[in-house]
C-alpha positions as CSV (number, residue, x, y, z in Angstrom):
1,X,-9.6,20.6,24.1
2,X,-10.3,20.1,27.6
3,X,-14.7,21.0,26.9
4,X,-14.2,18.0,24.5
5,X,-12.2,15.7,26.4
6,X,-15.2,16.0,29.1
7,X,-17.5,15.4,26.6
8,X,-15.9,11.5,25.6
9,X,-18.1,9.0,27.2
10,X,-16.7,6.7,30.5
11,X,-15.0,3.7,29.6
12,X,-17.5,0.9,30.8
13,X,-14.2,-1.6,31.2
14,X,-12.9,-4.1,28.4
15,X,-14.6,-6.6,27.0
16,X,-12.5,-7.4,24.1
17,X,-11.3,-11.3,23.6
18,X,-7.2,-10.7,24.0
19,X,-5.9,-9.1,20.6
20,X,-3.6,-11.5,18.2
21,X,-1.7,-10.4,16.0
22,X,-2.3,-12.1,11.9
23,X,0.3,-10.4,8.9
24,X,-2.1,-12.0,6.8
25,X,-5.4,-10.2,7.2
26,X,-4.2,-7.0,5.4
27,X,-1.6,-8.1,3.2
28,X,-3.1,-8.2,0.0
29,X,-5.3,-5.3,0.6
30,X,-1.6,-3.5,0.8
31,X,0.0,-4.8,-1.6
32,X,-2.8,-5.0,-4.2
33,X,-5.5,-2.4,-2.9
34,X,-8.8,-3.2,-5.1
35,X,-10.0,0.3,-6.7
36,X,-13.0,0.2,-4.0
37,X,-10.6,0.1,-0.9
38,X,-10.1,3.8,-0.5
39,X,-8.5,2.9,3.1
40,X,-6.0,0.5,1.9
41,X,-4.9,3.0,-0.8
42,X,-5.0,5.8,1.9
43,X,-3.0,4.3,4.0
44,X,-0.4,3.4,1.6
45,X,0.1,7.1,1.0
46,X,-0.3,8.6,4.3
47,X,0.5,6.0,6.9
48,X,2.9,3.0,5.7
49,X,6.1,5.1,5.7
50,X,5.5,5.2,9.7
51,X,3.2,3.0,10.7
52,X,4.9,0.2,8.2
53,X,2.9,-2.3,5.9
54,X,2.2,-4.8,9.1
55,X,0.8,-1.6,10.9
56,X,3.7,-2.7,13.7
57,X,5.2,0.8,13.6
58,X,9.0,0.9,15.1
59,X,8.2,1.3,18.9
60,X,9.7,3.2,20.2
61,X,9.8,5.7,17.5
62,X,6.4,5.2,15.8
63,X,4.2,3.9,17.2
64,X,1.7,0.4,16.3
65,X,-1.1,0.2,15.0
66,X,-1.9,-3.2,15.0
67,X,-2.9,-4.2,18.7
68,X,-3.2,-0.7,19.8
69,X,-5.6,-0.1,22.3
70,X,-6.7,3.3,20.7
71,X,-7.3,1.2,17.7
72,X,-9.4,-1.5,19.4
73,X,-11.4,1.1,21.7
74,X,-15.2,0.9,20.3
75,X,-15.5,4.2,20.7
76,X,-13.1,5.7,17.9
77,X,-13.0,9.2,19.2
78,X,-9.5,9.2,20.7
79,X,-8.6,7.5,17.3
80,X,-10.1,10.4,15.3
81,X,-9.2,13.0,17.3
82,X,-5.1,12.1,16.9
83,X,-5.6,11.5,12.8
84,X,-7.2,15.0,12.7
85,X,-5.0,16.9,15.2
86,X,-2.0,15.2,15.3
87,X,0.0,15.0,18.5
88,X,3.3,16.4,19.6
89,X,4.0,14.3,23.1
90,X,2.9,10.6,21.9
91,X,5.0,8.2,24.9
92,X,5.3,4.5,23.9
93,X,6.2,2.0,26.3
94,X,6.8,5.0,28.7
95,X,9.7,6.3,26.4
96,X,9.0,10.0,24.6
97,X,8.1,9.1,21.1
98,X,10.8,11.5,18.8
99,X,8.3,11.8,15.8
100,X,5.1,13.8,16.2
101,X,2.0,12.4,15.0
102,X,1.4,14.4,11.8
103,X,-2.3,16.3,11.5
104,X,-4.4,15.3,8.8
105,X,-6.7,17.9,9.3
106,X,-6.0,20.2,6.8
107,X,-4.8,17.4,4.2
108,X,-8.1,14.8,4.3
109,X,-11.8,15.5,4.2
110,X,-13.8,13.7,7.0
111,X,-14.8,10.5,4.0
112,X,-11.2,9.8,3.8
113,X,-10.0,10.1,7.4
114,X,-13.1,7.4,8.0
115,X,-11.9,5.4,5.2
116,X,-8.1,5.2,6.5
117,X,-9.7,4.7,9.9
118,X,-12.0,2.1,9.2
119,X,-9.0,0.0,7.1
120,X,-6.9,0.3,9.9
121,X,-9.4,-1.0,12.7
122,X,-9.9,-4.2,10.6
123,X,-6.4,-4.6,9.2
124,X,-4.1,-7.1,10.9
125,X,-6.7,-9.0,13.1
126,X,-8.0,-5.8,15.1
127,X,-11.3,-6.6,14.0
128,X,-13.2,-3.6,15.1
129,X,-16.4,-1.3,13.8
130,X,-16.3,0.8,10.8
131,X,-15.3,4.3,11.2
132,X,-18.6,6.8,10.2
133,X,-17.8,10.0,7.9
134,X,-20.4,12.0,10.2
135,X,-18.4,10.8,13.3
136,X,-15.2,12.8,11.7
137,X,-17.0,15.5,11.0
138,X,-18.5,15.7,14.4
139,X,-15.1,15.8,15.8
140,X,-13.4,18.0,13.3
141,X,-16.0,20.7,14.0
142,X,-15.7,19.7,18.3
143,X,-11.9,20.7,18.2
144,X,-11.7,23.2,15.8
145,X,-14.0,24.9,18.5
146,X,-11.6,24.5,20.8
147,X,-8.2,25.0,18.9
């Protein structure tokens, strides 16, 4: 873990206008996911019970999606790397989360986590880049080296 940890790129600072929060931008996609939203349909099954259907969470329990900064890094790595692995010591708001991140490892292929991914970092205004299969895989195979 460490070996890839080293290997993540320096932050070069935050250039991001400040994050807003909009219920609208993925309600419908939740609610109604079209046959071609894979992510929306993902993340129905795998992430909604937790994460809830406005990607708010229930800080401090579970934590946010919408608005999180792992979510709005450009560089998804630290994003990936949690959906595939999981975590066991998650703080929020300083406070020892009590739920583990689950991994998704074992459950989705790397086309799947990318798809989940890539809903989430558009969904509720975070308005970031698309999620890449071959970025997934890159990781998958980075920390299962080191596991």
């Amino acid at each position: 873990m460490a070996r890839y940890l080293k290997s993540l790129p320096a932050s070069g600072g935050d250039s991001r206008a400040p994050y807003s929060y909009d219920a609208k931008a993925s309600k419908v996609s939740l609610t109604r996911p079209a046959a071609t939203d894979s992510g929306a349909r993902l993340y129905t099954v795998y992430c909604m019970h937790c994460h809830g259907a406005d990607g708010r969470g229930f800080a401090p329990m579970l934590a946010p999606l919408a608005g999180n900064p792992n979510v709005l890094e450009k560089d998804a790595s630290s994003l990936i790397n949690v959906t595939l692995n999981g975590t066991d010591d998650l703080v929020l708001h300083g406070v020892p989360a009590p739920y583990p991140m689950p991994r998704y490892a074992p459950v989705l292929n790397d086309r799947q986590i990318a798809d989940v991914l890539t809903f989430v970092r558009g969904a509720w205004n975070n308005n970031t880049p698309a999620v890449q299969a071959e970025d997934v895989a890159k990781l998958r195979k980075a920390t299962q080296a080191a596991r």
